[in-house]
ZAMARGU-4260 file (C-alpha; in steps of 0.2 Angstrom, whole numbers, plus 5000, padded with zeros to 4 digits):
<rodrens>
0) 4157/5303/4289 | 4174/5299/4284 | 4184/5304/4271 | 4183/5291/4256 | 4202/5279/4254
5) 4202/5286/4237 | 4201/5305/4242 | 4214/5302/4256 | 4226/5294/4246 | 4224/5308/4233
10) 4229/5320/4246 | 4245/5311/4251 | 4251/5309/4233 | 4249/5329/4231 | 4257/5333/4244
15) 4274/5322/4240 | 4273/5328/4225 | 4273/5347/4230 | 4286/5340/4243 | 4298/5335/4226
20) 4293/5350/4217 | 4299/5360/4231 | 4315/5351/4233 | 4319/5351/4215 | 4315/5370/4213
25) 4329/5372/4228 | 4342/5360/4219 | 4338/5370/4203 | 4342/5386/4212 | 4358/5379/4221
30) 4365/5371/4204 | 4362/5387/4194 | 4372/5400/4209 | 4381/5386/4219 | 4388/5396/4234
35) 4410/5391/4233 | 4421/5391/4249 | 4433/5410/4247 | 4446/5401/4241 | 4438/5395/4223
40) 4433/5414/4220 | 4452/5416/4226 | 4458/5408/4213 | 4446/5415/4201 | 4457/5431/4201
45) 4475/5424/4202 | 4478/5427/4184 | 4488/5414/4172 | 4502/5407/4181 | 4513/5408/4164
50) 4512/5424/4162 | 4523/5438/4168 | 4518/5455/4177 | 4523/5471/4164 | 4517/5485/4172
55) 4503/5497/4166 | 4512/5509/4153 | 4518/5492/4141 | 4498/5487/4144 | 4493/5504/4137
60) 4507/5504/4124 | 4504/5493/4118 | 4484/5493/4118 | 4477/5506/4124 | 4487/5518/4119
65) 4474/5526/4107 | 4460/5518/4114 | 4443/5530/4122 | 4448/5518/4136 | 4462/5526/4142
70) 4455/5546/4140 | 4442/5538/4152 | 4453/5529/4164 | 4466/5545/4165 | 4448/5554/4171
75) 4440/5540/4184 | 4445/5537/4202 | 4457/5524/4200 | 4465/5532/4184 | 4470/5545/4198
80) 4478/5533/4209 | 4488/5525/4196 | 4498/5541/4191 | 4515/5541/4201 | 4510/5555/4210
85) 4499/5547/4219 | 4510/5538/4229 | 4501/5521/4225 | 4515/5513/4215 | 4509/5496/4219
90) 4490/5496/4211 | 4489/5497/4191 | 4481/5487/4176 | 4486/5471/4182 | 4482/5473/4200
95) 4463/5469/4194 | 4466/5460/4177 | 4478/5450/4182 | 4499/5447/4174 | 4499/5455/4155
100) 4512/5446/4146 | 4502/5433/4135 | 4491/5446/4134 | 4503/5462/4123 | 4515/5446/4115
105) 4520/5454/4100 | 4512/5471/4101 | 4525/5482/4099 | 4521/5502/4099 | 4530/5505/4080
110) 4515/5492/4074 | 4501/5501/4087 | 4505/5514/4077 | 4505/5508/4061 | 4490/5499/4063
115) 4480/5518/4069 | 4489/5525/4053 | 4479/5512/4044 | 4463/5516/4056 | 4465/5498/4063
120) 4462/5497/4080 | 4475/5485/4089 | 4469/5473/4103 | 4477/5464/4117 | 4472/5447/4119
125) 4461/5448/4132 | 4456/5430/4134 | 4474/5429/4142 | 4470/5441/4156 | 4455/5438/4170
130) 4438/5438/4161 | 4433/5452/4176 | 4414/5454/4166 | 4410/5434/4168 | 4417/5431/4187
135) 4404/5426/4199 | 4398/5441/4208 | 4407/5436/4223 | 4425/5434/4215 | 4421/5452/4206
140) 4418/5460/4222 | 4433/5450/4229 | 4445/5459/4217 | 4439/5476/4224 | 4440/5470/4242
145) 4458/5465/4240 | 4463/5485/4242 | 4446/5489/4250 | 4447/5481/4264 | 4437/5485/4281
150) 4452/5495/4289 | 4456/5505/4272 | 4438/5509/4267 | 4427/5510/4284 | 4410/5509/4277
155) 4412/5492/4269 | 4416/5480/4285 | 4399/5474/4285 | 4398/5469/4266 | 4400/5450/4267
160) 4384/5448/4276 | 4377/5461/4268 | 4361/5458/4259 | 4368/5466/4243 | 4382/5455/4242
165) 4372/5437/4248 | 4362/5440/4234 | 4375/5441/4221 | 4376/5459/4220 | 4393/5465/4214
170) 4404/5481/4216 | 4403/5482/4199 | 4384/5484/4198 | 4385/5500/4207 | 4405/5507/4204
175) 4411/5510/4186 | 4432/5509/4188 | 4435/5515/4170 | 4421/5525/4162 | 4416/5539/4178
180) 4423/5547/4191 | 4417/5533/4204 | 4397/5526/4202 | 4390/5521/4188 | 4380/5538/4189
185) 4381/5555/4195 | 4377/5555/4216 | 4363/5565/4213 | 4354/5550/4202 | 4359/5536/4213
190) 4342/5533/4217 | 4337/5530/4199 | 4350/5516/4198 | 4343/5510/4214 | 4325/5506/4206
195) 4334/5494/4196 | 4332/5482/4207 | 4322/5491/4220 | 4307/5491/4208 | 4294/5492/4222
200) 4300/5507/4231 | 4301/5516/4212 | 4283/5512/4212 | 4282/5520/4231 | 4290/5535/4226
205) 4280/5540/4213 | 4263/5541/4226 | 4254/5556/4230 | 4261/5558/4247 | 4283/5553/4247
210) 4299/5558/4251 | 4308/5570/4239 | 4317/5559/4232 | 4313/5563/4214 | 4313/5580/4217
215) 4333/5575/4221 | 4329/5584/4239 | 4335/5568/4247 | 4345/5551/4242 | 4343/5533/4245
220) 4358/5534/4255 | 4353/5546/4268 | 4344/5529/4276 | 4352/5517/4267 | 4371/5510/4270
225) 4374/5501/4253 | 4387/5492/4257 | 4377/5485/4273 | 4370/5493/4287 | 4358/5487/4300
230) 4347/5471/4298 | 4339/5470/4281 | 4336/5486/4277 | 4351/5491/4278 | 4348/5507/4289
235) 4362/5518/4296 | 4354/5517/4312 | 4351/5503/4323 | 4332/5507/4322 | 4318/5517/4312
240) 4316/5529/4323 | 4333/5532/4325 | 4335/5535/4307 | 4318/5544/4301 | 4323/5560/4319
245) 4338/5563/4307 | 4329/5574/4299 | 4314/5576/4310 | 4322/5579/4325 | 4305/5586/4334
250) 4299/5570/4334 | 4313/5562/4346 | 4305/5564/4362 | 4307/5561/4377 | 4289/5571/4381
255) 4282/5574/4398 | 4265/5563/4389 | 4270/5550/4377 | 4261/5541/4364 | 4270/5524/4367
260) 4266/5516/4349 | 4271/5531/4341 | 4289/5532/4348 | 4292/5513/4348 | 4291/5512/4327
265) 4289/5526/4315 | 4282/5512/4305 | 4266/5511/4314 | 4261/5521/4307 | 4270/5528/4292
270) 4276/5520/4275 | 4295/5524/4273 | 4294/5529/4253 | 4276/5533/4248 | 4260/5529/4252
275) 4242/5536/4242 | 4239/5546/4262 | 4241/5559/4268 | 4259/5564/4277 | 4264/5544/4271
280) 4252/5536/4284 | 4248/5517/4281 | 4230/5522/4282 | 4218/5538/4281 | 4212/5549/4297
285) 4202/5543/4307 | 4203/5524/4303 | 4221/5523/4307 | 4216/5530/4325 | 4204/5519/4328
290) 4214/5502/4324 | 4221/5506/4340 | 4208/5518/4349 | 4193/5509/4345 | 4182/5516/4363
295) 4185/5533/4354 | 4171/5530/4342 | 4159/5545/4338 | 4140/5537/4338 | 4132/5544/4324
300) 4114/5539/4319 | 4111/5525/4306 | 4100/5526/4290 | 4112/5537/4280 | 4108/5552/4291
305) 4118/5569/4286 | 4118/5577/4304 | 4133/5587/4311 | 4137/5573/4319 | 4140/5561/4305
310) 4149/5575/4295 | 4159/5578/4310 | 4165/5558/4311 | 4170/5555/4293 | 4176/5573/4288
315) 4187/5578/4302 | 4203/5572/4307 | 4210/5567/4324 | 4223/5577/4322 | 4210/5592/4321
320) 4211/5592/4339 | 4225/5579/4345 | 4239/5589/4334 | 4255/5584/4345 | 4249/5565/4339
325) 4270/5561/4342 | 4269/5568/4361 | 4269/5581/4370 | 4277/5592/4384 | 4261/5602/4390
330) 4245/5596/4397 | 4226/5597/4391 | 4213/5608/4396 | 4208/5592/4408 | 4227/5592/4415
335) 4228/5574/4405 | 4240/5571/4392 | 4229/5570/4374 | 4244/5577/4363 | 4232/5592/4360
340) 4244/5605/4363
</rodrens>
């Protein structure tokens, strides 16, 4: 029996008006993070064209002189650079914050000091310079890439397509120029600042079975190519294998009797970060055998019953008896390959 008109008609209507919702949530999106050709974020970071270059000791003379800012600037990576013996006589202040002119008029060093007799703190006016904070994640990172290009700083020629950086993630939510040596945070927590975004894998990590990663006996980075690596995960290597045998290099293979899922895709059967199993597998012994080695069954008798048997099925392990589960070079007892030696 059809259908009544009425139903049908009800089922039409909802589905144009998911069809607008759908639109309007994309048109929503695109307004509020519109994606700009390179050369609007170019110009984001020119600067005022009124305003003449000074050079970095009349910026700090004038303003930061006796400013926290500065004893943590002389300290960070770039602070470094900027000293003249470092042979980098072109990058200072104004390299990132544009010409400073406007931004010291009038601030002379006899009424800098005046003012920190008086315990006034002088400031530039800073709305004159490039508002660096409120830049759009792309212009921020463009600023950066302006030095840091792909033939000065290797590792970050595959940024632009990065998944970090097509989802508005900025140099500056990793990299501190003034306040730290270089990251936001020591090398040894990067992977706390990581789990600000990377909630899932904070989760992952903190399971039963994991990587050290909290026990700081690994880092994010030892898989992971921040700045863009393979696909989008972002691997060093082109494939999961080829980045878990880093560290577990007897798992490589080749083997005289391989176990062809296995050496296709760590992922088979292991969960990168943490999983609640044993040795991070996606599931427990035996029933993650059996997905695949289903003929393999051990018949036990029904009704509950406690034999040897039953034990034997659900409170052993595969690996019991198959313990070179990733390959192996030497035969079984039956001159077959079953990764039993």
């Amino acid at each position: 029996m059809p259908p009544p008109k009425c139903l049908s008609w009800m089922f039409i209507s909802l589905f144009f008006l998911l069809l607008i919702a759908m639109i309007s949530g994309c048109s929503t999106l695109k307004d509020s993070r519109p994606i700009l050709p390179i050369k609007e974020y170019e110009k984001m970071i020119v600067g005022r064209f009124d305003a003449d270059y000074v050079g970095t000791a009349n910026c700090l003379a004038a303003c930061h002189e006796h400013d926290r800012l500065r004893q943590d600037f002389d300290a960070s990576t770039m602070g470094a650079q900027l000293k003249k013996e470092s042979g980098l006589p072109l990058v200072d202040c104004e390299s990132c914050h544009g010409p400073g002119s406007l931004a010291i008029k009038g601030l002379t060093r006899e009424l800098v000091e005046e003012n920190t007799k008086k315990g006034i703190k002088t400031k530039c006016d800073f709305e004159t310079l490039i508002d660096m904070k409120n830049l759009p994640a792309p212009a921020q990172s463009l600023t950066c890439l302006k030095c840091h290009t792909a033939n000065a700083t290797f590792n970050l020629h595959n940024w632009n397509a990065s998944t970090h950086a097509t989802n508005e993630v900025s140099c500056f939510d990793c990299h501190q120029v003034h306040g730290s040596p270089d990251l936001k945070v020591s090398p040894i927590n990067t992977g706390q600042m990581c789990f600000r975004c990377h909630l899932a894998p904070r989760a992952e990590f903190s399971m039963p079975s994991h990587h050290p990663l909290n026990e700081k006996r690994i880092f994010c980075i030892d898989c992971h190519d921040t700045h863009g690596g393979i696909g989008d995960r972002h691997l060093r290597k082109e494939t999961i294998k080829e980045t878990c045998v880093q560290c577990h290099p007897e798992k490589r293979g080749p083997f005289v009797y391989e176990h062809a899922d296995v050496l296709e895709d760590c992922l088979n059967c292991h969960v990168p970060h943490g999983s609640v199993n044993d040795n991070l597998l996606v599931a427990r012994e035996p029933f993650l055998c059996l997905q695949c080695h289903e003929g393999h069954r051990i018949n036990t008798p029904g009704g509950g019953s406690t034999s040897a048997a039953s034990r034997r099925a659900f409170y052993s392990r595969c690996t019991d008896c198959h313990s070179r589960i990733h390959g192996s070079d030497v035969p079984s007892a039956s001159g077959k390959g079953r990764f039993t030696q």
